[in-house]
Each structure stands twice: as C-alpha cells, then as structure tokens.
C-alpha positions in Angstrom: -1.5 6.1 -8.7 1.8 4.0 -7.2 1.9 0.5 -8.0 4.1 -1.6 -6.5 5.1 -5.1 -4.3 4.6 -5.4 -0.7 5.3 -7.7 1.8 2.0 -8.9 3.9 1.7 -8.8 7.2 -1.8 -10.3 7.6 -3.0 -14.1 7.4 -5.5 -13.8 5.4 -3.4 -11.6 2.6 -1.4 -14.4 0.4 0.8 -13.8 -2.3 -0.1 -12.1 -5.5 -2.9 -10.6 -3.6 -3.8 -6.7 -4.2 -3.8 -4.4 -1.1 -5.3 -0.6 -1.9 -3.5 1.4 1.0 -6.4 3.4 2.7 -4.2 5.3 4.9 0.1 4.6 5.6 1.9 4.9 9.0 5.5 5.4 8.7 8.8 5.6 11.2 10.1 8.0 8.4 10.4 11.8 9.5 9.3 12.7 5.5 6.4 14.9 6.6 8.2 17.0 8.8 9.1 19.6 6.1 5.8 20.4 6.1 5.6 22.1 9.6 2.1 20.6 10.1 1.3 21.3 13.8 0.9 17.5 14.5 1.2 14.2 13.4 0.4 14.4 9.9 -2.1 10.9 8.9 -1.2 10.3 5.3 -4.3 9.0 3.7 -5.0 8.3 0.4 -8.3 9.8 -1.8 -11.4 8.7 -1.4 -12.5 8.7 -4.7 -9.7 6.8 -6.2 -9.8 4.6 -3.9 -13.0 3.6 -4.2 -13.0 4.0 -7.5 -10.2 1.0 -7.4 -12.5 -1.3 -5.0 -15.3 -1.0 -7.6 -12.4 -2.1 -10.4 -10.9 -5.0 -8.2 -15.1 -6.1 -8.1 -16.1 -5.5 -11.9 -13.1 -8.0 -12.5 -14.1 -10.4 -9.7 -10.4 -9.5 -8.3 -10.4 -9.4 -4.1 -9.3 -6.4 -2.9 -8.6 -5.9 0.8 -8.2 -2.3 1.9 -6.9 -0.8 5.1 -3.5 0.6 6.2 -0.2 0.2 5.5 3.0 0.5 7.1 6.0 2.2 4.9 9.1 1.8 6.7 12.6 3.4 5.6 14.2 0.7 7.1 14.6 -2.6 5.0 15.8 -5.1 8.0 14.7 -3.6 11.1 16.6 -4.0 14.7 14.1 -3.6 16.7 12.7 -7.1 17.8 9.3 -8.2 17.4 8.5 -5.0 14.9 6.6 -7.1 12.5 4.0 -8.1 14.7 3.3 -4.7 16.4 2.6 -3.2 13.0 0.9 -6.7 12.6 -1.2 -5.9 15.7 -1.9 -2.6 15.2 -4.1 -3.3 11.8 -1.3 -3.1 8.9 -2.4 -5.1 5.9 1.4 -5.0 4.9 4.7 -3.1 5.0 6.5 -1.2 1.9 8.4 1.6 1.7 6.9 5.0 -0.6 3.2 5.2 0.4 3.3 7.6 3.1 5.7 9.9 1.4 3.2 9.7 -1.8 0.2 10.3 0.5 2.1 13.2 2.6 2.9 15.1 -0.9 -0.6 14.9 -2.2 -1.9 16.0 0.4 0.8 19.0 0.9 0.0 20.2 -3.1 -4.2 19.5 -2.9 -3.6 16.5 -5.1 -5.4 12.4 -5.4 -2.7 9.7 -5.1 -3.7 5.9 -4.5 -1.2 2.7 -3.6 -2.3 -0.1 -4.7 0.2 -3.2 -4.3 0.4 -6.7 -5.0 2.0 -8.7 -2.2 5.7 -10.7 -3.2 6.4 -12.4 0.0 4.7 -13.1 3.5 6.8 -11.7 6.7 5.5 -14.2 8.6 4.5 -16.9 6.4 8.0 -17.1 5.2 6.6 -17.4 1.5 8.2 -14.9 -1.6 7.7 -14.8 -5.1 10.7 -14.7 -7.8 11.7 -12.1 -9.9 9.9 -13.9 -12.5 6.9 -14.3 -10.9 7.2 -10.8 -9.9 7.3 -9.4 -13.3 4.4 -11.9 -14.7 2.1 -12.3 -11.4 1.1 -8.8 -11.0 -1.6 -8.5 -13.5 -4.4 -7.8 -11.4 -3.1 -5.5 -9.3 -1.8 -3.4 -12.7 -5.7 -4.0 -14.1 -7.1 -2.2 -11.2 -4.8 0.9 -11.4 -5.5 1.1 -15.2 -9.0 0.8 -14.7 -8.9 3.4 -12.0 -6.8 5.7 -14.4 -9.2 5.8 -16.8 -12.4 6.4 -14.6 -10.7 8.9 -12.8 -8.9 11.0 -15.8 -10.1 14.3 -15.7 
C-alpha cells in the first residue's frame, strides 16, 4: 500500500482530501520491460481497494475513488496538459502509482495508492511542509486500517 501527496485535478477534490487510485495512466514508458503485447492498464486490487472504501466509511472519512494520472514529468511543456488529464476523468496527478500498479501486476501481487491531496493545479491552493506532515491523518488511517484487514 503507497501512501503519498497528490496534487488534484478535480473541483470537487480539496485539499487534505484522500483519493484511492482505482486505476493510473501514465506518459512514462515503465511497463515496457514487460513486453506485454499492448497497452498495459495499471489497475490497482480490488480487494484492497475496497477494503480501503469501507475504512474511509467506518471512520466517516470521504473517499473519492477513480483514476489517476502519474506523470514522470514534474513541470510539463506541453500547454493545456492539466486539463486534458482533467477532462479525461483523472481525480489527480502524482508520480509512482502506475509503476507500483504495473509491478504488481507483473509478480501476481495486491498494491493500493491511496493519497492525500497537498495542493490544487487549478485551484492554485498548496499545503506547507507542515501541514503536510500533520494533515495527512486520514489518509494514513485508511492505509493502516486496510493493512490490517487485508494481512494475510
């Protein structure tokens, strides 16, 4: 289970909010080593995922849920970039989800992303360092409750 910060794409995703990444579209070539005969859809496991919804609700935590965007790219050229990820149904953008998804998928293994978001793209809003470090209870709650239900 990766927990992490992300930065939102959506209006109705504010900050401090947890995301569970359902599935993560990428512009990085990661999967490629694997020689899959297609485009590889890096999804994450059902079970923990649900698993995390049904944490987020036992605590009264919102949880939305859908796909992600990990980019390898930290500022990207290409203009208007946010809003076509935006537009095509990405919650949010970081940067390890698909390569987490890709390898669990490559060695028959469960992996779940489950993120906290520490600024807005197009809100123009960010969190500091500080409130970082403290704000991201929730999202930590869920992955420890997840944990636990799901050890083997």
């Amino acid at each position: 289970i990766r927990v992490g910060s992300t930065g939102a794409l959506t209006d109705d995703i504010n900050l401090k909010d947890v995301i569970v990444a359902m599935s993560a579209s990428t512009n990085s070539d990661f999967a490629s080593q694997y020689d899959f005969p297609a485009h590889l859809a890096p999804t994450a496991d059902w079970s923990l995922l649900k698993t995390a919804v049904e944490a987020g609700e036992k605590r009264n935590i919102p949880v939305k849920v859908g796909p992600v965007l990990s980019t390898d790219t930290f500022i990207n050229a290409i203009p208007n970039v946010n809003e076509k990820w935006r537009d095509m149904g990405h919650l949010c953008v970081e940067m390890e989800t698909a390569g987490l998804y890709a390898l669990a998928m490559h060695l028959h293994k469960k992996a779940l992303a489950i993120l906290s978001a520490s600024d807005h793209v197009f809100k123009g809003e960010f969190l500091s360092p500080e409130e970082i470090r403290d704000g991201f209870t929730d999202m930590m709650q869920i992955a420890l409750d997840t944990a636990w239900t799901c050890a083997d």
